[in-house]
C-alpha positions as CSV (number, residue, x, y, z in Angstrom):
1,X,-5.7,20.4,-34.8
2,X,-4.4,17.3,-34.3
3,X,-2.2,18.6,-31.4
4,X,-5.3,19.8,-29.8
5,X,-6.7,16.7,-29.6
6,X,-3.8,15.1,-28.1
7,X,-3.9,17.6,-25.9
8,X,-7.6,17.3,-25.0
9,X,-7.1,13.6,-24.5
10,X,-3.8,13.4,-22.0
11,X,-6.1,16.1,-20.0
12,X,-8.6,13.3,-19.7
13,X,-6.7,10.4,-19.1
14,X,-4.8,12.6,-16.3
15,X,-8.4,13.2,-15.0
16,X,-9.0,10.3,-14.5
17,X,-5.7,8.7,-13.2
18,X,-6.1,11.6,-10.2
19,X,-9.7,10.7,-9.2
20,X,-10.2,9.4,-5.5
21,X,-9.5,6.0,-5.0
22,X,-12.9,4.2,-4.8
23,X,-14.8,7.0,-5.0
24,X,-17.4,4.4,-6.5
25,X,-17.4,2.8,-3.2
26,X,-19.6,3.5,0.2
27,X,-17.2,3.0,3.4
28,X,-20.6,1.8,5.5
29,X,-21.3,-0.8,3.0
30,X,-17.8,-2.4,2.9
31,X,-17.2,-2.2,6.8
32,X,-20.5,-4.8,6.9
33,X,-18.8,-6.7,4.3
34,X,-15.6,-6.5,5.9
35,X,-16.6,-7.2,9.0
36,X,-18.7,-10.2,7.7
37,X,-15.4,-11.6,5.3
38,X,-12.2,-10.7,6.3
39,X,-12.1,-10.5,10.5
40,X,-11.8,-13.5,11.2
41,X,-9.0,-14.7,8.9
42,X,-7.3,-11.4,10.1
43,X,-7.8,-12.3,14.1
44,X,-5.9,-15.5,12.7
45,X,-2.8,-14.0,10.9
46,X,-1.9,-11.4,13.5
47,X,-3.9,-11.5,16.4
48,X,-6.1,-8.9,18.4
49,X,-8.7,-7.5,16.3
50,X,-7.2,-8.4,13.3
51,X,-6.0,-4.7,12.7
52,X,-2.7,-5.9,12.6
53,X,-2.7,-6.5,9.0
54,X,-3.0,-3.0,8.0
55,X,-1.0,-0.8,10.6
56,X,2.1,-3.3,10.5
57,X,5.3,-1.5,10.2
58,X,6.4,-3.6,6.8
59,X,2.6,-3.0,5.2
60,X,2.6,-4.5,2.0
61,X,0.3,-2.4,0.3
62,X,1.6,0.6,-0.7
63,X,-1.3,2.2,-3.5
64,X,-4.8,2.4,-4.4
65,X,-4.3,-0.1,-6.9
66,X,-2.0,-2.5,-4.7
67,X,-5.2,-2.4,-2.1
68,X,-7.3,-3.7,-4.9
69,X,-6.0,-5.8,-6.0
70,X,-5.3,-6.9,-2.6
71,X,-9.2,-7.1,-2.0
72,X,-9.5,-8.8,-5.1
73,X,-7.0,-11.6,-4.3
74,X,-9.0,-12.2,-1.0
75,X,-12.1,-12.2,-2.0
76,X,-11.0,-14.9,-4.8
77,X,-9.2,-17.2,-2.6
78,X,-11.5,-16.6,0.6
79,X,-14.6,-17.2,-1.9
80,X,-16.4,-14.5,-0.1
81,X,-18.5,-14.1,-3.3
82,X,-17.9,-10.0,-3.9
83,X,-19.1,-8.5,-6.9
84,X,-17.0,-6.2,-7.9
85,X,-18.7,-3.2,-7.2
86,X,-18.5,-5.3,-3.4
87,X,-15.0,-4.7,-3.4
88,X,-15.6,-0.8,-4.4
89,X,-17.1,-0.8,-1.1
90,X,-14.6,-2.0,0.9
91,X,-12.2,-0.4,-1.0
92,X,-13.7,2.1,0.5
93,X,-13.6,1.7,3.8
94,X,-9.9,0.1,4.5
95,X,-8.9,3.7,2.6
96,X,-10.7,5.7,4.6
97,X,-10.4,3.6,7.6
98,X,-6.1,3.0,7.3
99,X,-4.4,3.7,4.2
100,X,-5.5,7.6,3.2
101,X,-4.8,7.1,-0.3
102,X,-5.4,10.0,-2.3
């Protein structure tokens, strides 16, 4: 029994390790507050349309997580104001807009 329910619970956790990046998230949501946030600093860094920070060739961010916590960083030190469930969102939409995590 006992190995049954170790069982049962590595199933789950593996579950849940494999579900879609920011699948909490709405893409349309977090390009407004993309958009709105994170451009302009972007245009600053690297120029153009501030693109440049996620299609370099030495991209820093290499996971799901990474990209979080990525967001999370930037929406601290930008004071942008996100609620978490804010970052979700454009979470998002930099994965489905550049990075293709799965």
């Amino acid at each position: 029994m006992k190995i049954l329910m170790v069982l049962f619970a590595t199933a789950m956790l593996s579950t849940s390790v494999h579900a879609a990046p920011f699948a909490k998230g709405d893409p349309k949501t977090g390009k407004t507050l993309h958009d709105k946030a994170c451009i302009s600093c972007h245009v600053n860094m690297f120029g153009g349309d501030g693109s440049g920070i996620y299609t370099r060739a030495d991209r820093k961010t290499k996971t799901a997580q990474q990209l979080a916590a990525r967001i999370s960083g930037c929406n601290a030190n930008t004071g942008a104001g996100w609620f978490p469930e804010d970052e979700a969102h454009v979470g998002a939409w930099l994965n489905q807009q550049y990075y293709k995590f799965k």
